[in-house]
N, C-alpha and C positions, 0 to 999 in steps of 0.2 A: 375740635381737634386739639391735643395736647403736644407738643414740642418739648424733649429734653434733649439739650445737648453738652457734652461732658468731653474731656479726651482725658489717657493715662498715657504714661512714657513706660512703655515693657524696656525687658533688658534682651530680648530675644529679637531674634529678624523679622522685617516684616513675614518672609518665606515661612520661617516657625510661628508667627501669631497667627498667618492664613492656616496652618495645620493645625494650633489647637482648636479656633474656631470651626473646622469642618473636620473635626474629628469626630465620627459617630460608634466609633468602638464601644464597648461591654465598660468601659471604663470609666464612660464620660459622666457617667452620675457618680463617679466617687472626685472626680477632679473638678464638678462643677456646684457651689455651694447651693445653688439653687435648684438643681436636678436632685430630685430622687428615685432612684430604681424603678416603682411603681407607675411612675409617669413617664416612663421614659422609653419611645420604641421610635424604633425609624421604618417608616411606612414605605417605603421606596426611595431608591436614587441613583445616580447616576456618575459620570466623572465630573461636571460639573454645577451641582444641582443635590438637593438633598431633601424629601422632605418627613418632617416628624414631629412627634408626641412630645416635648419635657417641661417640665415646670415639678411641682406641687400639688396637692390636694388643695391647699388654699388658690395655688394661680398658676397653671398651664396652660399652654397655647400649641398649636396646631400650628407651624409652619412651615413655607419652602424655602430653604437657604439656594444661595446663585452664587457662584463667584468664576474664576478665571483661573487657572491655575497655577501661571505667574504672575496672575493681578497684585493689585491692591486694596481692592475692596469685596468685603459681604453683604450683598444684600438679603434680609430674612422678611417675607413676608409674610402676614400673619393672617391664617387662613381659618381658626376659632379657635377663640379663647375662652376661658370662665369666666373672666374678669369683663372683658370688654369684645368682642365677639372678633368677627372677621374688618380686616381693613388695618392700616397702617402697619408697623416694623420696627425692622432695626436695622440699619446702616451703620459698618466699622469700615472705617478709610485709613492704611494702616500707610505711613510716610518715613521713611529712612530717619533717623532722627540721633546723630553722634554713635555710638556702640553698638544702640538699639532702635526702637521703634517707636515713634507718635501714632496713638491708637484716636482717631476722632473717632465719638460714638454719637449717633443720633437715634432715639427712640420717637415713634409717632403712634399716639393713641387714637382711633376713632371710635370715641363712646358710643354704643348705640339705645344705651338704657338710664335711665336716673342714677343707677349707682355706679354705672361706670363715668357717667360723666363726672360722679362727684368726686371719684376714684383720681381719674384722667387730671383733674384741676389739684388733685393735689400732689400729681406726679413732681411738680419741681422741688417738692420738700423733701425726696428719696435720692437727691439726683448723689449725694454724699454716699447712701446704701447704694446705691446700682452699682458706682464707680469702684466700690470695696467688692462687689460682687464679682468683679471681674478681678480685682489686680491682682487675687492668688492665680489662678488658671493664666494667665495672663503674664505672669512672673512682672507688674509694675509696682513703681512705685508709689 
């Protein structure tokens, strides 16, 4: 099992990071660098609860996002990927933080093949892309 953990500081409220993160509008692929259109559906969901398609052709996952809807946390579980199959996520724990918001992010890989395990060990060298990945969508610094 592979462990990344990262935080950004957005300039937006916690209230507005829980909204761009469970926003699943016709939208979400042009505001999120990692989504493309083609991968991108929401299979079902709920008012607290979400689950779906987005990623890439190179690396999409199947998951179920959770959250509370004055929480402060998302949890997104990942329920099949191309990369690394079913098992582990992604957890943002988003905390008041001066203006704006401290975003902790924790990603958890559980390889289940040779390449994803080789994959998974060299998540801690992305952990600089991941963090870029989010801080547009995100509005951090």
């Amino acid at each position: 099992m592979a462990v990344v953990r990262f935080h950004l500081v957005s300039t937006l409220s916690p209230k507005d990071v829980l909204g761009v993160l469970t926003d699943f509008g016709p939208s979400r692929a042009e505001a999120w660098p990692t989504i493309d259109a083609e991968h991108f559906e929401v299979h079902d969901r709920g008012d607290t609860w979400a689950e779906v398609t987005e990623g890439t052709a190179a690396a999409w996952e199947r998951t179920r996002y959770e959250w509370e809807p004055d929480g402060d946390k998302v949890t997104i579980s990942t329920l099949d990927s191309k990369l690394f199959g079913a098992g582990g996520g992604w957890t943002f724990k988003m905390t008041p933080e001066g203006d704006g918001t401290r975003v902790d992010v924790q990603l958890t890989r559980v390889p289940g093949t040779v390449k994803g395990k080789v994959l998974a060990s060299l998540l801690p060298l992305a952990t600089g892309s991941l963090r870029n990945s989010f801080a547009g969508p995100l509005h951090a610094k």
